[in-house]
DOLO-153120 format. One record per residue (C-alpha): x, y, z. Coordinates in nm, 2 decimals. Last residue first. Example, Ala and Ser with C-alpha at 12.3 -4.5 7.8 and 13.67 -1.06 7.14 Angstrom:
REM DOLO-153120
+--------+--------+--------+
:      u :      v :      w :
+--------+--------+--------+
:   1.37 :  -0.11 :   0.71 :
:   1.23 :  -0.45 :   0.78 :
+--------+--------+--------+
REM end
This chain:
REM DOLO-153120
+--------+--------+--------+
:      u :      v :      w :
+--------+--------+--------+
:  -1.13 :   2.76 :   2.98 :
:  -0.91 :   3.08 :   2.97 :
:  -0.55 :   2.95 :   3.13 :
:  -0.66 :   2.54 :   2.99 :
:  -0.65 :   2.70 :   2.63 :
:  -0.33 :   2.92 :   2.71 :
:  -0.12 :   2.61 :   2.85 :
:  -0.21 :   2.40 :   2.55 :
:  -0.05 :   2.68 :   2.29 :
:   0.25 :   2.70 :   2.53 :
:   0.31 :   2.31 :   2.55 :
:   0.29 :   2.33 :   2.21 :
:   0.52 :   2.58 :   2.10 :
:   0.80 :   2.35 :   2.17 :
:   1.05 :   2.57 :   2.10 :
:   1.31 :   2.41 :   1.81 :
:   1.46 :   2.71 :   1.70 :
:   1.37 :   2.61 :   1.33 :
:   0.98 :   2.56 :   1.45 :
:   0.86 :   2.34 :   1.19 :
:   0.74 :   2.07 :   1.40 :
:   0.66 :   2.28 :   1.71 :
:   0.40 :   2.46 :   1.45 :
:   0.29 :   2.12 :   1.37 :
:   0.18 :   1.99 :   1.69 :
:  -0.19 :   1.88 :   1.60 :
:  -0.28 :   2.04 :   1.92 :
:  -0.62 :   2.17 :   1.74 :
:  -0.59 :   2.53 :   1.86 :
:  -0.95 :   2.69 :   1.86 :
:  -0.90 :   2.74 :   2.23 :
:  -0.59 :   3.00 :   2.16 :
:  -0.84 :   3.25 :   2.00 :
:  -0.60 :   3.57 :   1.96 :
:  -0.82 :   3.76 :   2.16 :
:  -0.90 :   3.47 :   2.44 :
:  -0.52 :   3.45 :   2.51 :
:  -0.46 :   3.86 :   2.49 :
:  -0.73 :   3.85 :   2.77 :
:  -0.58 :   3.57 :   3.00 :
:  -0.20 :   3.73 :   2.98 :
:  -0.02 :   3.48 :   3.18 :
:   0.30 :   3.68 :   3.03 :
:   0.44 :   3.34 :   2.90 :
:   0.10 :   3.26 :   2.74 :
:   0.07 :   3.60 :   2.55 :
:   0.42 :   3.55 :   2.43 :
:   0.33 :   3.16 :   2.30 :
:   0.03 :   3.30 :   2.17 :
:   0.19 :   3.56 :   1.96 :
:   0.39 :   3.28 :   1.80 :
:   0.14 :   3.05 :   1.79 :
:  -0.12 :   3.27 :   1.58 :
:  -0.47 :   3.12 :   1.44 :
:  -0.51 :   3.01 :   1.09 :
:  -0.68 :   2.65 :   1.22 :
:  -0.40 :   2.50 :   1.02 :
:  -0.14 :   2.65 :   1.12 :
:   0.17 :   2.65 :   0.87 :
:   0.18 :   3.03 :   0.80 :
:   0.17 :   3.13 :   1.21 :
:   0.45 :   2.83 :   1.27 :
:   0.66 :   2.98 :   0.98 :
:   0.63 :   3.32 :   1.13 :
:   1.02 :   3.39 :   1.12 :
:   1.01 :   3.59 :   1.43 :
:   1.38 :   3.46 :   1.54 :
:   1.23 :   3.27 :   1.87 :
:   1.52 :   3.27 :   2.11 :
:   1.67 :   2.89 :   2.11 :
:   1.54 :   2.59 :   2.23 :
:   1.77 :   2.35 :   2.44 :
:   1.58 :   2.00 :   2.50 :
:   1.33 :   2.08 :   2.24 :
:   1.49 :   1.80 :   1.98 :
:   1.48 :   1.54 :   2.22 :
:   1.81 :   1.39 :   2.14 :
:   1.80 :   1.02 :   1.90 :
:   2.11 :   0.91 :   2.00 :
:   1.98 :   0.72 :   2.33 :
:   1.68 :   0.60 :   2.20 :
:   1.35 :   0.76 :   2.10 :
:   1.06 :   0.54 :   2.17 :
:   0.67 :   0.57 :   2.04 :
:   0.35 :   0.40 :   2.16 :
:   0.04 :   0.41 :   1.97 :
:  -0.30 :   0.46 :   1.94 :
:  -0.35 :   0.53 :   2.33 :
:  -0.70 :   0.72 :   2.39 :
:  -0.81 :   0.42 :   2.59 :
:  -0.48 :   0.43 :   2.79 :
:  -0.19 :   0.23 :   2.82 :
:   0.00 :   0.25 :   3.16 :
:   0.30 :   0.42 :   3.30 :
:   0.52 :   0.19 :   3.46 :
:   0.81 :   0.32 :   3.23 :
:   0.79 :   0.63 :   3.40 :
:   0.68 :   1.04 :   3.33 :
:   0.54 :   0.97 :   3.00 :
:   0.59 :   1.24 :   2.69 :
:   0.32 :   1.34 :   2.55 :
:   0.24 :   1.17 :   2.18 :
:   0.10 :   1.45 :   1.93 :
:   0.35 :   1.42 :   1.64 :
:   0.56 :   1.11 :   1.70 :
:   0.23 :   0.97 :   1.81 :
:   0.09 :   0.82 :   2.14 :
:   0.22 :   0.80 :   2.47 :
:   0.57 :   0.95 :   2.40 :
:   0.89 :   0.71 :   2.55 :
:   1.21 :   0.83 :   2.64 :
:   1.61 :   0.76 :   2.64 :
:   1.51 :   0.42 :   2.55 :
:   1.75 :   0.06 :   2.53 :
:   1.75 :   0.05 :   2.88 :
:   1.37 :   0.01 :   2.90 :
:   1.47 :  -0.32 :   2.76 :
:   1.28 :  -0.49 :   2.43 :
:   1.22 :  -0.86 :   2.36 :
:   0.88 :  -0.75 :   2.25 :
:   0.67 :  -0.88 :   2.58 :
:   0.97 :  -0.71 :   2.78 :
:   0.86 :  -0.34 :   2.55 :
:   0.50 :  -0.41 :   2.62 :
:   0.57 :  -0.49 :   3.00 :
:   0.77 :  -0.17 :   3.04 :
:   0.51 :   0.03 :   2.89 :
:   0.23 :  -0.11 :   3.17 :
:  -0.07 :  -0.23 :   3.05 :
:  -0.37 :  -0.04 :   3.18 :
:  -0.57 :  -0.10 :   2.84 :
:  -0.58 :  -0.43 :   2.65 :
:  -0.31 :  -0.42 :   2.38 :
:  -0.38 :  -0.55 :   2.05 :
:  -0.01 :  -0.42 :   1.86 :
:   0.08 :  -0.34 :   1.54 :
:   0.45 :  -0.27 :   1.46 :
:   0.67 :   0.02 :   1.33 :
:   1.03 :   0.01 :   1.29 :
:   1.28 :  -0.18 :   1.45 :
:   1.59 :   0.08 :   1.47 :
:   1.34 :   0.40 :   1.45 :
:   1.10 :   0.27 :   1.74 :
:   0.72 :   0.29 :   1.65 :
:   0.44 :   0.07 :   1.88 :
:   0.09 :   0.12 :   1.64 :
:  -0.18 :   0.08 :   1.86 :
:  -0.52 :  -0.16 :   1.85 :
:  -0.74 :  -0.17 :   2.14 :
:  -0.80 :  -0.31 :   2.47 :
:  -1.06 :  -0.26 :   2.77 :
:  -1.38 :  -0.11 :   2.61 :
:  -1.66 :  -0.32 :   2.76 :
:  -1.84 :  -0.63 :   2.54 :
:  -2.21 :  -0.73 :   2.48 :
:  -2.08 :  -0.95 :   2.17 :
:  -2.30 :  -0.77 :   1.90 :
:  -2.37 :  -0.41 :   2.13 :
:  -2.01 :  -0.37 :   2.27 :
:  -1.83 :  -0.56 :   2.00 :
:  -1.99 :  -0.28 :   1.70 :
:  -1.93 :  -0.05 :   1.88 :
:  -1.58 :  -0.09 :   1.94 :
:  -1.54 :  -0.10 :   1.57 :
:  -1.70 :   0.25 :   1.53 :
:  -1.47 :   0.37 :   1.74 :
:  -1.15 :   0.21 :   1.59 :
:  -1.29 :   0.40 :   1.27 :
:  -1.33 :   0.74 :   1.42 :
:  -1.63 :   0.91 :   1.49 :
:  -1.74 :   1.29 :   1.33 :
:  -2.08 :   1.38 :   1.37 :
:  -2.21 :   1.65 :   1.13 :
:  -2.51 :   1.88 :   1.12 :
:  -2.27 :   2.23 :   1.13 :
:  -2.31 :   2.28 :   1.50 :
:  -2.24 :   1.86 :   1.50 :
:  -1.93 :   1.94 :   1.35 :
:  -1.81 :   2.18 :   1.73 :
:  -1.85 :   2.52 :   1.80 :
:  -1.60 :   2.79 :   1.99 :
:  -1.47 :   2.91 :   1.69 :
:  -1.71 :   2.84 :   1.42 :
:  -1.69 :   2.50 :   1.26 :
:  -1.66 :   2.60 :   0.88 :
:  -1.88 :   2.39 :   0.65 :
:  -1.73 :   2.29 :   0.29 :
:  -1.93 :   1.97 :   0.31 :
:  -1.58 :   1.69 :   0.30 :
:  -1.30 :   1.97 :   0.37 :
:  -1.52 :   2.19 :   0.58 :
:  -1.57 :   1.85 :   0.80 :
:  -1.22 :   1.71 :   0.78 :
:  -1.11 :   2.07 :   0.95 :
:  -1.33 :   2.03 :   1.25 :
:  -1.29 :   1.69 :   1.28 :
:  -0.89 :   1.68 :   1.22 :
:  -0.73 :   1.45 :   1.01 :
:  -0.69 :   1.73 :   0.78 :
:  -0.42 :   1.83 :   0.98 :
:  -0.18 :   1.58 :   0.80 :
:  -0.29 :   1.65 :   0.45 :
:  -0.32 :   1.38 :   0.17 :
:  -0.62 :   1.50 :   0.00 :
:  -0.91 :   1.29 :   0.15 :
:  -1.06 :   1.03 :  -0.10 :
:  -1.49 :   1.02 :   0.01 :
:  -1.65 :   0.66 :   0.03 :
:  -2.03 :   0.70 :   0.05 :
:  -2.18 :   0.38 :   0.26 :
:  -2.45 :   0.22 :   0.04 :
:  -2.42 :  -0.09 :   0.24 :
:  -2.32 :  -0.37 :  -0.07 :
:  -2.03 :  -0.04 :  -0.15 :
:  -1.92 :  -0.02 :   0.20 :
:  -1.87 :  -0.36 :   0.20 :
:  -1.68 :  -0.40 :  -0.13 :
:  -1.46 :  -0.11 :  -0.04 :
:  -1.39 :  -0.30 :   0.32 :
:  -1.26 :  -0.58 :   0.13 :
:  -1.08 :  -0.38 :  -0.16 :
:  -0.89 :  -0.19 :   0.07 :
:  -0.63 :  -0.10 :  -0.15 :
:  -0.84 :  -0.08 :  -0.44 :
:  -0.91 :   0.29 :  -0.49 :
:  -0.66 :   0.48 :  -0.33 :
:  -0.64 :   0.51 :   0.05 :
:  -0.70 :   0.90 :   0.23 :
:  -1.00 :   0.78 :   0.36 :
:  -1.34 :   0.95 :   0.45 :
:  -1.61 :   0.73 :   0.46 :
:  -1.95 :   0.99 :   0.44 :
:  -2.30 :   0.85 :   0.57 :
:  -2.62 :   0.99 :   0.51 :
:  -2.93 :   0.84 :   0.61 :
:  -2.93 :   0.97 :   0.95 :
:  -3.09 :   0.80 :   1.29 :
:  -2.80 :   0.91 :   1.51 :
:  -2.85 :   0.61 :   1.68 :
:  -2.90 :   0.40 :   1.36 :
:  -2.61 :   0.57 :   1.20 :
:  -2.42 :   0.46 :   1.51 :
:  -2.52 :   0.09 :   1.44 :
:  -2.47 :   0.10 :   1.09 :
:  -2.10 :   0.23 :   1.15 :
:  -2.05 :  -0.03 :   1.41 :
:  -2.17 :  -0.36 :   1.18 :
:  -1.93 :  -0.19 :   0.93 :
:  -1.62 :  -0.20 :   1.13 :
:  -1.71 :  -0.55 :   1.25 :
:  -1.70 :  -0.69 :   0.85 :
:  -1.34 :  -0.48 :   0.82 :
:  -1.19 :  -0.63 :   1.06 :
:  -0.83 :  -0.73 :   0.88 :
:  -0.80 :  -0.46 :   0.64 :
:  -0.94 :  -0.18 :   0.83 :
:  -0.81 :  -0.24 :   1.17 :
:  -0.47 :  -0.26 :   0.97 :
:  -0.54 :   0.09 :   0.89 :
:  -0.69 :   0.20 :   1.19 :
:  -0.31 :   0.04 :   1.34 :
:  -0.11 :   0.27 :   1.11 :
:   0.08 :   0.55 :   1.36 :
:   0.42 :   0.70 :   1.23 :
:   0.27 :   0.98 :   1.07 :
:  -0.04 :   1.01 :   1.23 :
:  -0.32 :   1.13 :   0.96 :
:  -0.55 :   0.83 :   1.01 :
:  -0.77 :   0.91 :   0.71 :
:  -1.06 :   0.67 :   0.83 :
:  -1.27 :   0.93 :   0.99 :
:  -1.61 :   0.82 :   0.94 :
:  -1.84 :   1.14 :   0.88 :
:  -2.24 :   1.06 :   1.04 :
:  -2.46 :   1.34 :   0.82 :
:  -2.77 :   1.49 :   0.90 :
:  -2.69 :   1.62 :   1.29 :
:  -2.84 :   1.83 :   1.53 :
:  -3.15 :   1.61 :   1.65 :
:  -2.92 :   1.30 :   1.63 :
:  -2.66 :   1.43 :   1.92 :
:  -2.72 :   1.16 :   2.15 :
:  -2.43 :   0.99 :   1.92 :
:  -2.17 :   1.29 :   2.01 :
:  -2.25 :   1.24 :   2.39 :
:  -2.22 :   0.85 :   2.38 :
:  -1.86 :   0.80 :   2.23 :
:  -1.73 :   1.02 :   2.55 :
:  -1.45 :   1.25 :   2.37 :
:  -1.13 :   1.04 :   2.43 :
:  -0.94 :   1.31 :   2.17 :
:  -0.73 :   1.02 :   2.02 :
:  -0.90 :   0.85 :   1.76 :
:  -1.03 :   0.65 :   1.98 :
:  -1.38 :   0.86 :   2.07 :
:  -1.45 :   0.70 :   2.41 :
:  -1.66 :   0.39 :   2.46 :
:  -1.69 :   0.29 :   2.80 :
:  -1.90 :  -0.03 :   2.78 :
:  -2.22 :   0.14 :   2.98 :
:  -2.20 :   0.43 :   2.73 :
:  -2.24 :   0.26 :   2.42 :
:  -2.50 :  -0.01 :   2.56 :
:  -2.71 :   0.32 :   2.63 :
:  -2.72 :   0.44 :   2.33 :
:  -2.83 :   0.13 :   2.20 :
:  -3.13 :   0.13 :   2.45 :
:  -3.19 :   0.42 :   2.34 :
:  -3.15 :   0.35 :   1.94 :
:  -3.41 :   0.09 :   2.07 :
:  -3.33 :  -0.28 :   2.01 :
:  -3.46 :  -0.51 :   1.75 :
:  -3.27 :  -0.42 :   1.45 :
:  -2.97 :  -0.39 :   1.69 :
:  -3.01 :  -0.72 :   1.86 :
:  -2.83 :  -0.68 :   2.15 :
:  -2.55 :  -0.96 :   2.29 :
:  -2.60 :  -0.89 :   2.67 :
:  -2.29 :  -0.75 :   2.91 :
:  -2.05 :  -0.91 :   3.13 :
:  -1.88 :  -1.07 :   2.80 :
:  -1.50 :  -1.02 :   2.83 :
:  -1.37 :  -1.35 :   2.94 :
:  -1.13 :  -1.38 :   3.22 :
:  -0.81 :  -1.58 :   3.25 :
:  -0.69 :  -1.60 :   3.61 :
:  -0.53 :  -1.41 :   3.91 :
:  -0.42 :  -1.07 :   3.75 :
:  -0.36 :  -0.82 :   3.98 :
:  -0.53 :  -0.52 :   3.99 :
:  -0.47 :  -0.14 :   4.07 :
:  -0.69 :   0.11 :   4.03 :
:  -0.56 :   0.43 :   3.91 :
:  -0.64 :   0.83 :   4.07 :
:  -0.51 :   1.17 :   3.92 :
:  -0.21 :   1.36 :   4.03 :
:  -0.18 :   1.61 :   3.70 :
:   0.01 :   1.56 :   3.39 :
:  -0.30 :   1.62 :   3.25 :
:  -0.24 :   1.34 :   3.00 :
:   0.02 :   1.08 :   3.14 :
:  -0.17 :   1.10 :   3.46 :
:   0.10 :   1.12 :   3.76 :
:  -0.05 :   0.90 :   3.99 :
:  -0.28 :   0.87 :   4.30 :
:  -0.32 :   0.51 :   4.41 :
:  -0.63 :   0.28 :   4.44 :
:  -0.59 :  -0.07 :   4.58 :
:  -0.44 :  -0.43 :   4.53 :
:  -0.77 :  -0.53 :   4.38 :
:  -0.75 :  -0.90 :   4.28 :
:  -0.78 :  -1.04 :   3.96 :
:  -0.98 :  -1.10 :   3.57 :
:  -0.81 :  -0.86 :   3.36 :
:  -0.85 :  -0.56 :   3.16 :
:  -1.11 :  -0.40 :   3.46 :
:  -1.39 :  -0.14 :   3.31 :
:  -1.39 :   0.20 :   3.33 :
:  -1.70 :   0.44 :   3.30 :
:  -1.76 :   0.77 :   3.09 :
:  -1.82 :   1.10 :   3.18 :
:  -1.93 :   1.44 :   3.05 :
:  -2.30 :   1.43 :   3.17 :
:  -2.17 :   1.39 :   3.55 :
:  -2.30 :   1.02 :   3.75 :
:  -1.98 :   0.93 :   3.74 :
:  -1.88 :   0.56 :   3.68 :
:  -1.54 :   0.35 :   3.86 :
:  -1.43 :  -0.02 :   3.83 :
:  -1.70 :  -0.19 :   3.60 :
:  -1.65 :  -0.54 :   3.48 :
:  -1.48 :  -0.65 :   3.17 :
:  -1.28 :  -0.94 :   3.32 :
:  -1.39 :  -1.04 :   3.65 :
:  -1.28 :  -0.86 :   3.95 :
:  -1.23 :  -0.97 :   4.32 :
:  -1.20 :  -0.69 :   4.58 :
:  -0.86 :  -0.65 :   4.84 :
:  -0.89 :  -0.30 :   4.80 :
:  -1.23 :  -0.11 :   4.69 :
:  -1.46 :  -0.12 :   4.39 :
:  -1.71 :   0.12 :   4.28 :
:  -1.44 :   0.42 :   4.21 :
:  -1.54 :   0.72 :   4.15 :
:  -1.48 :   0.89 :   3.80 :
:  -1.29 :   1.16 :   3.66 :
:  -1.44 :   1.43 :   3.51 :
:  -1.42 :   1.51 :   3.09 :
:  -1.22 :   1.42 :   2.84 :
:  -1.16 :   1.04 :   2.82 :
:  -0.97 :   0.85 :   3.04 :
:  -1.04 :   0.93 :   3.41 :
:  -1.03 :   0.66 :   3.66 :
:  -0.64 :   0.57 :   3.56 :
:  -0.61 :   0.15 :   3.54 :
:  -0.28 :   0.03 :   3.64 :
:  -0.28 :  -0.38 :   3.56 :
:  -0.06 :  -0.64 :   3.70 :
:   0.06 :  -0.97 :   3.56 :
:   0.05 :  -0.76 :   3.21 :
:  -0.24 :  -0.90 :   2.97 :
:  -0.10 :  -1.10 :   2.68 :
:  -0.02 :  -0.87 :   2.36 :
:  -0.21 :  -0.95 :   2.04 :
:  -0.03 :  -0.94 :   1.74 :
:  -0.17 :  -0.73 :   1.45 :
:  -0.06 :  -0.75 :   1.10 :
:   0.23 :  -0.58 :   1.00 :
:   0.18 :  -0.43 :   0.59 :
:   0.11 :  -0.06 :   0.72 :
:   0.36 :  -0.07 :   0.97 :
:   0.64 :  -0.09 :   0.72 :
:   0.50 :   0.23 :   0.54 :
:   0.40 :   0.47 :   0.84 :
:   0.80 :   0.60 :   0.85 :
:   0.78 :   0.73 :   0.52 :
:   0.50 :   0.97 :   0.64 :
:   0.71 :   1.29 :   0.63 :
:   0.52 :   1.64 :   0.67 :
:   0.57 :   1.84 :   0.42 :
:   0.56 :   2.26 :   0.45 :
:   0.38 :   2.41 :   0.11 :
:   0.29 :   2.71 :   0.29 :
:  -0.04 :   2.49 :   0.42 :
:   0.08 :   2.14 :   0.45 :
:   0.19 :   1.86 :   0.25 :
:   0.15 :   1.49 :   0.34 :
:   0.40 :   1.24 :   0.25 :
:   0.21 :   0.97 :   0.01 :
:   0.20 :   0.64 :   0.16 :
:   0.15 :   0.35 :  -0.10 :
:   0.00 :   0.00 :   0.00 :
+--------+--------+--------+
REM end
């Protein structure tokens, strides 16, 4: 399968070459770890309370904290064990103390605590409701609760599946595509269902007969196949959405403003298992990346510990200067090598010993603009990164830092090698 690198606003290219090998390993499922660190909160919103205490037996698939807040979504237990107790660590994303459960695997568990539904005989609340209970989270890396965007019918006239995967180095929603592709569709019907719309756009950025067994079924199911441009920031909703119905999300609005719901592909899979085989959300497909090995495909059930994927893959933590949680673009750095996989996880990515971090000694910004040309979202990075340094809260919300997409490009191009990033997410949480 051909990658094409991706060009950018300014005519900037971002370089995909690393996503070929990837694309052509098949997935290999990881055992679970002998112990499991599961965070409360992993999707955007509140974190949950815990419904299970020290010392507790869990089956696989069962329920280990809810919220009764709108903008949460429970966790379930990766293994079948004992509850050695609940712990306040460093959260890979918020970087913030936030609370884990930790288990113990005793046995092999099966991951069915929930009824097989019918979805031709069940109600698109009842459906809605099998999405929430299993802990669906949008997995193409924002964790957005699955269950919000789908009660969002009233709004919406088009369901948009993001299949563009725009992640340089990341290619497991492509090998999700080749090898479940039957699954993948089952989920898609069963969110248009919810959303009860007729209209369904599969955006990819695949040429015509690379995927010839999901083409086939999206043909037989009258799914509309769109070919994205191949543009790394594309892969965004907001901007995938003016691309596909030429609708700009307004700043401060999100697709379904504009009558669309985005999902991603791995979403739409995890759907499908949660309502067809009545199971909850505890492992996923990821894309592990190292620049001496390459890129493989990895079933990993969430909670795993870093260090036990790298041991499972013949791999030392000695071999690493430092691992990102996710992509070589987007990934945040963990604190550990005990730090666990998340929901949100696509991938995993190492940087050995040569490879330097390349914002470990920025220099003076030179006022070349290239991060203000190459942003997508047309908003200002330089002038937010000053604004941001100064704690200025009212130049923040004038030069519209919460429309920022953290796609990370502007640190990408950056030729004194700031992390603008950090600034640009620092200024959104400053004026939330």
């Amino acid at each position: 399968m051909g990658v094409k690198n991706f060009e950018e606003k300014g005519g900037f290219i971002v370089d995909v070459s690393m996503k070929s090998e990837a694309i052509e390993d098949r997935f290999t499922f990881v055992p679970p770890s002998e112990r499991s660190i599961v965070f409360l909160r992993q999707h955007i919103g509140v974190e949950n309370e815990p419904v299970v205490k020290n010392g507790d037996h869990v089956n696989c698939g069962e329920l280990l904290g809810d919220s009764k807040e709108a903008m949460s979504v429970p966790v379930h237990s990766p293994v079948t064990g004992k509850v050695l107790g609940i712990e306040n660590l460093e959260h890979p994303i918020s970087g913030k103390k936030e609370r884990a459960v930790i288990i113990e695997r005793e046995e092999k568990g099966k991951n069915d605590v929930y009824q097989p539904l019918d979805p031709s005989r069940t109600s698109r609340k009842e459906l809605l409701k099998r999405v929430r209970d299993a802990g669906i989270v949008g997995l193409g890396g924002a964790a957005f609760p699955t269950h919000i965007k789908l009660g969002m019918g009233h709004k919406v006239s088009n369901l948009i599946i993001n299949a563009k995967e725009s992640d340089p180095n990341i290619a497991c929603d492509v090998r999700l595509m080749l090898e479940m592709p039957e699954e993948m569709i089952k989920g898609i019907k069963i969110m248009a269902k919810i959303l009860d719309v007729k209209k369904i756009t599969f955006a990819t950025r695949t040429e015509e007969g690379e995927l010839t067994e999901l083409e086939r079924l999206l043909k037989e199911n009258g799914i509309a196949v769109k070919r994205v441009r191949p543009c790394y920031s594309v892969g965004s909703d907001i901007l995938l959405v003016d691309e596909l119905m030429g609708r700009e999300v307004p700043a401060g609005k999100f697709p379904p403003d504009v009558g669309a719901v985005v999902h991603n592909v791995a979403t739409a899979y995890a759907v499908s298992r949660a309502v067809l085989k009545g199971e909850s959300l505890i492992s996923r497909g990821l894309t592990f990346y190292s620049k001496e090995i390459g890129g493989k495909n990895l079933w990993v059930r969430m909670g795993t510990p870093i260090e036990y994927v790298l041991e499972y893959m013949g791999l030392s933590t000695k071999d690493f200067d430092r691992v990102a949680l996710g992509s070589i673009m987007m990934g945040p750095t963990i604190p550990d090598w005990s730090t666990p996989t998340m929901k949100a996880t696509s991938g995993i990515t190492t940087f050995t010993h040569s490879e330097k971090d390349p914002y470990e000694d920025p220099k003076p910004c030179i006022r070349c603009g290239y991060c203000d040309r190459i942003c997508p979202v047309n908003i200002y990075p330089s002038l937010i990164m000053e604004a941001e340094k100064k704690k200025n809260r009212r130049m923040l919300e004038k030069l519209h830092a919460e429309v920022c997409i953290d796609c990370g490009l502007c640190s990408y191009i950056c030729p004194s090698q700031i992390r603008l990033t950090r600034y640009l997410r620092g200024g959104k949480e400053r004026i939330k």
